[in-house]
C-alpha positions in Angstrom: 121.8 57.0 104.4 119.5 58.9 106.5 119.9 62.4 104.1 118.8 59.9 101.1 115.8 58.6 103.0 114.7 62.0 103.9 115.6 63.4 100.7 113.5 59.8 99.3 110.3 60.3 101.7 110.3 64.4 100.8 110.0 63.5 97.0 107.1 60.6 98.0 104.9 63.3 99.2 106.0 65.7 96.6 104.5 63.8 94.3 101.2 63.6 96.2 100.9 61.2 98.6 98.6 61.8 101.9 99.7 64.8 103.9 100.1 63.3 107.4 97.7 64.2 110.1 99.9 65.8 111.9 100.7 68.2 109.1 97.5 69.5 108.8 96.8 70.0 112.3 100.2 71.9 111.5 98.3 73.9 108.9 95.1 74.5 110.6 96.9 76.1 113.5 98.8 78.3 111.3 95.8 79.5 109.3 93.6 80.2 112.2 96.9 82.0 113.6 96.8 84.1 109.9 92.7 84.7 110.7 93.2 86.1 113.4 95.3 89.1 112.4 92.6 90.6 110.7 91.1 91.9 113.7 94.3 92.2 115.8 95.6 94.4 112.9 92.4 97.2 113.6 92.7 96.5 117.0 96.3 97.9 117.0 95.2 100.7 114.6 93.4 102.1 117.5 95.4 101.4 120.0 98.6 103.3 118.7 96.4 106.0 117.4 96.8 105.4 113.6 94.5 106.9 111.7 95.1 107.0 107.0 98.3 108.1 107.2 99.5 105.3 105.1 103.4 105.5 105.9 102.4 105.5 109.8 100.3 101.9 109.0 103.8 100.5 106.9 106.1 101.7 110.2 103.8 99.8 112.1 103.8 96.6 109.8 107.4 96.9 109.7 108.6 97.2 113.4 105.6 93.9 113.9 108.0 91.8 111.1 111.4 93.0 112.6 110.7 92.0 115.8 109.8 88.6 114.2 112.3 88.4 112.5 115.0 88.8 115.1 112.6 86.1 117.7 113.2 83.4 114.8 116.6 84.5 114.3 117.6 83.9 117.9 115.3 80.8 118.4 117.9 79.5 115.2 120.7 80.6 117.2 119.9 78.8 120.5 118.9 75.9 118.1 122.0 75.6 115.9 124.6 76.9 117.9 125.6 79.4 115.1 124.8 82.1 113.8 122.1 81.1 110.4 123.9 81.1 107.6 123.0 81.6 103.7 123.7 78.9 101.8 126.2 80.3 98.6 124.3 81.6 95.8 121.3 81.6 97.9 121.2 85.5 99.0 119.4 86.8 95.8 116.3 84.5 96.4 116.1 85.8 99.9 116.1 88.9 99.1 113.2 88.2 96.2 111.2 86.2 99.2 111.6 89.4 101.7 110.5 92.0 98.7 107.3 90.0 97.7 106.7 87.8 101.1 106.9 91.1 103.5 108.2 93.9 102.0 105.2 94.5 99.2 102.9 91.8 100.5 102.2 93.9 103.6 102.2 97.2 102.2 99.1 96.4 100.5 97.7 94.5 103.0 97.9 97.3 106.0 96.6 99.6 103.8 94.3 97.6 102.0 93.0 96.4 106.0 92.4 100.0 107.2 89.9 100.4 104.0 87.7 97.4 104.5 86.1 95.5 107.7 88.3 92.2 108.8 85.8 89.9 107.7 85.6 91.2 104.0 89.5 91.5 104.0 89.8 88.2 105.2 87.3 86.7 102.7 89.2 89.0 99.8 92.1 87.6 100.7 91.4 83.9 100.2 92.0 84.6 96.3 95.2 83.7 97.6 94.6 80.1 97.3 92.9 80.2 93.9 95.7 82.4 92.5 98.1 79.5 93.7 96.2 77.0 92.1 96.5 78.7 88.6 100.0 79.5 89.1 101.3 76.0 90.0 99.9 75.1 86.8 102.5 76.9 85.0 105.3 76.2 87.5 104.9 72.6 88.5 104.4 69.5 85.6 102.4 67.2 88.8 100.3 69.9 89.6 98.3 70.7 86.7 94.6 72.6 86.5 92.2 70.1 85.8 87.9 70.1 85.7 87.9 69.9 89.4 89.9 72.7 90.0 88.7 74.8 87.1 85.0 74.4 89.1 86.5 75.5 92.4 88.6 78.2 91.1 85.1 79.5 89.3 83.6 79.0 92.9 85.7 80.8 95.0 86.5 84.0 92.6 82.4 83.9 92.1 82.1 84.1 95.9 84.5 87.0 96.6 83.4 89.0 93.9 79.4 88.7 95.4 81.2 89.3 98.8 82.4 92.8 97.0 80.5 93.8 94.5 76.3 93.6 95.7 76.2 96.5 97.4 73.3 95.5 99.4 74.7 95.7 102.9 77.9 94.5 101.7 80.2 98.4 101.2 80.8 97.5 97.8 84.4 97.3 96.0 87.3 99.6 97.1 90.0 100.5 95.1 92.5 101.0 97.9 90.6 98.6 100.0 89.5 95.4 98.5 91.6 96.0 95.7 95.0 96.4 97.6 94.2 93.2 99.5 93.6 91.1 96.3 97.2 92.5 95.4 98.9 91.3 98.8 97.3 88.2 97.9 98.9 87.7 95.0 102.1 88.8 96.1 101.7 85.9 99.3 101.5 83.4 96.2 104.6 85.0 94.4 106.3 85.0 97.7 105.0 81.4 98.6 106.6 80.0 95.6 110.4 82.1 95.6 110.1 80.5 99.8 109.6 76.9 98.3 112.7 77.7 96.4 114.6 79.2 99.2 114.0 76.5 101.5 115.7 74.0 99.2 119.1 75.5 100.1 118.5 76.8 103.8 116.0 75.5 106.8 112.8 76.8 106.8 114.4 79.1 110.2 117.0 80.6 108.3 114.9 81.2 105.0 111.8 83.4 107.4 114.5 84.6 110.1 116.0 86.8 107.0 112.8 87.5 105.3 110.9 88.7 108.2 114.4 90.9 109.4 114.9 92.5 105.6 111.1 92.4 104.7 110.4 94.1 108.5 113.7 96.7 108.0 112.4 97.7 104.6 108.6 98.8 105.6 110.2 100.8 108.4 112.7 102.3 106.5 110.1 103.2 103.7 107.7 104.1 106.7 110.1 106.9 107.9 110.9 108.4 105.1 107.3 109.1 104.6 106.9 110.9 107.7 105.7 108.2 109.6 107.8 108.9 112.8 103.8 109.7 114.5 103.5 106.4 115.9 102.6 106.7 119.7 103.4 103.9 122.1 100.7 102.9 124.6 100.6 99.7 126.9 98.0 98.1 125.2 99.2 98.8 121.8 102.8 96.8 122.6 100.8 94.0 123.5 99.0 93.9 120.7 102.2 94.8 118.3 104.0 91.9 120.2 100.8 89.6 119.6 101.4 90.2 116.0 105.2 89.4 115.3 104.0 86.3 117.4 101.6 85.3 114.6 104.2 86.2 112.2 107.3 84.6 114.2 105.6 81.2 114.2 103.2 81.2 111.2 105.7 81.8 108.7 108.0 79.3 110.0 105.2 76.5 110.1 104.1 77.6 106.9 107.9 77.7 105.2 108.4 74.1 106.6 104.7 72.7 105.1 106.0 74.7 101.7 109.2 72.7 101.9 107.6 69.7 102.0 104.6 69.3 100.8 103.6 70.9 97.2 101.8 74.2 97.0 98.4 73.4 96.0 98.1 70.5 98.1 98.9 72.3 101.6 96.8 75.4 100.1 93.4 73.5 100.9 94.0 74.9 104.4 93.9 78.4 103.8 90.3 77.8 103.6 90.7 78.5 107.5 91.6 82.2 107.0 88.3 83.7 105.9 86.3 81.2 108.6 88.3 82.6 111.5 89.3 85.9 110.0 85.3 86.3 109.9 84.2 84.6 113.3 87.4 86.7 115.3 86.6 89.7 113.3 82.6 89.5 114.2 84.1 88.6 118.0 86.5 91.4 118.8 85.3 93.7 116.7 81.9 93.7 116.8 81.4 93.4 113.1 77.8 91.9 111.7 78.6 89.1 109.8 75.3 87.1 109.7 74.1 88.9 106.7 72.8 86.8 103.8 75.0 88.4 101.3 78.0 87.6 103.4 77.4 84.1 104.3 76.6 83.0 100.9 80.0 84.6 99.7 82.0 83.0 102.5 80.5 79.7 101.6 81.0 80.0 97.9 85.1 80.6 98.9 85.2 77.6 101.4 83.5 75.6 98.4 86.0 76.7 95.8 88.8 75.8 97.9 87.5 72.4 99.0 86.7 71.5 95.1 89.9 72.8 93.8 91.6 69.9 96.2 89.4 67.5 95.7 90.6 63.9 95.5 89.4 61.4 92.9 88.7 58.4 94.4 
């Protein structure tokens, strides 16, 4: 009886009821948690001495998800008394959610990050919520574009590309940059949707436990056959590295649970919290001018898209 009405109230917000309060507060957290590896991510960059060696910045990203990986996986293991299982027939999916969720998300995105400042990498990679908007509409029959959506979707895409293109004070667009960010972000919304499938069958635990552990063995695997053995260890750097699979450890699992529950362009209003705190931590530890008219008026066109695409009708 209690499977049925938790299977019952799952479908009732499914099919778009209020999220509860306590959800987004859930979702807030996370996203600020996201924001704030922008500058982290630099941060770590000079700590361990990594310069463009690309392969050096995918050993890094690795080792950061592994650890992750394994903290969830043990936090499941103290919680379930077993080892985490894959549900039967389940293992292909996983392995689909680690390629695009970790594996190739991150590639781009460390080496997208050392191209750009954190704040424009963090406003470039709010296209993740507009690219989930016009994906669900070919995935999911309740969650259809409509007018609203179409406005905020032309809103926010207008607003990053001013963020990337005016040249004036802004860098202008970078191919391995900019560009390699808008991939990760599209690969977070391909990932984002195989997770929503993954967690049908498995606990949102078990489902990032084994994506961050494969997604996390893969970057270091490809990082070392590239030659990117150079990483050097320093105090500082391990804290920051350990701050990282932190971020990772517990915003994936909040963010697979809000996935499992809650449909994908609903929760994804709340990754409007990315480019605000990726931008204000960014400015904060790294010193970055942000109060540039150019810049503001971007930022504001992406928190506007986001807001109209989930706009209610009253």
């Amino acid at each position: 009886m209690a499977c049925k009405t938790s299977q019952k109230n799952e479908m009732t917000n499914q099919q778009g009821h209020p999220i509860p309060i306590r959800a987004i507060l859930m979702a807030v957290f996370c996203n600020i948690l996201f924001g704030s590896a922008f500058p982290m991510i630099k941060i770590g960059y000079t700590c361990f001495g990594i310069g463009d060696d690309a392969f050096v910045q995918i050993l890094f990203a690795g080792i950061r998800f592994l650890i992750a990986g394994v903290f969830v996986f043990l936090v499941t293991l103290g919680k379930d008394r077993r080892v985490p299982r894959i549900a039967k027939g389940n293992g292909g999916m996983l392995l689909l959610v680690a390629v695009f969720y970790t594996f190739l998300q991150y590639i781009f995105f460390y080496i997208g990050l050392s191209n750009t400042s954190g704040a424009s990498g963090s406003v470039m990679n709010a296209t993740s919520t507009f690219i989930a908007v016009i994906l669900a509409h070919f995935i999911y029959p309740d969650d259809r574009l409509t007018a609203g959506k179409i406005v905020g979707v032309l809103l926010g895409f207008a607003g990053v590309l001013f963020a990337v293109l005016v040249g004036d004070g802004m860098g202008g667009f970078s191919p391995f940059g900019e560009g390699f960010i808008l991939i990760s972000a599209t690969c977070f919304v391909i990932g984002s949707v195989l997770n929503k499938k993954a967690t049908k069958r498995n606990d949102s635990f078990t489902v990032t436990a084994y994506n961050l552990m494969i997604g996390g063995a893969l970057l270091i695997t490809l990082g070392l056959l590239g030659g990117g053995a150079t990483l050097t260890f320093r105090p500082m750097g391990v804290l920051v590295l350990l701050y990282l699979a932190m971020v990772s450890a517990v915003g994936f699992t909040i963010w697979s649970t809000l996935l499992r529950k809650y449909p994908v362009g609903e929760i994804s209003i709340y990754n409007f919290v990315i480019p605000i705190s990726g931008t204000i931590l960014s400015s904060l530890f790294l010193r970055e001018n942000i109060f540039k008219w150019q810049f503001l008026l971007a930022l504001a066109l992406v928190c506007a898209g986001i807001i109209f695409v989930n706009r209610k009708k009253t």
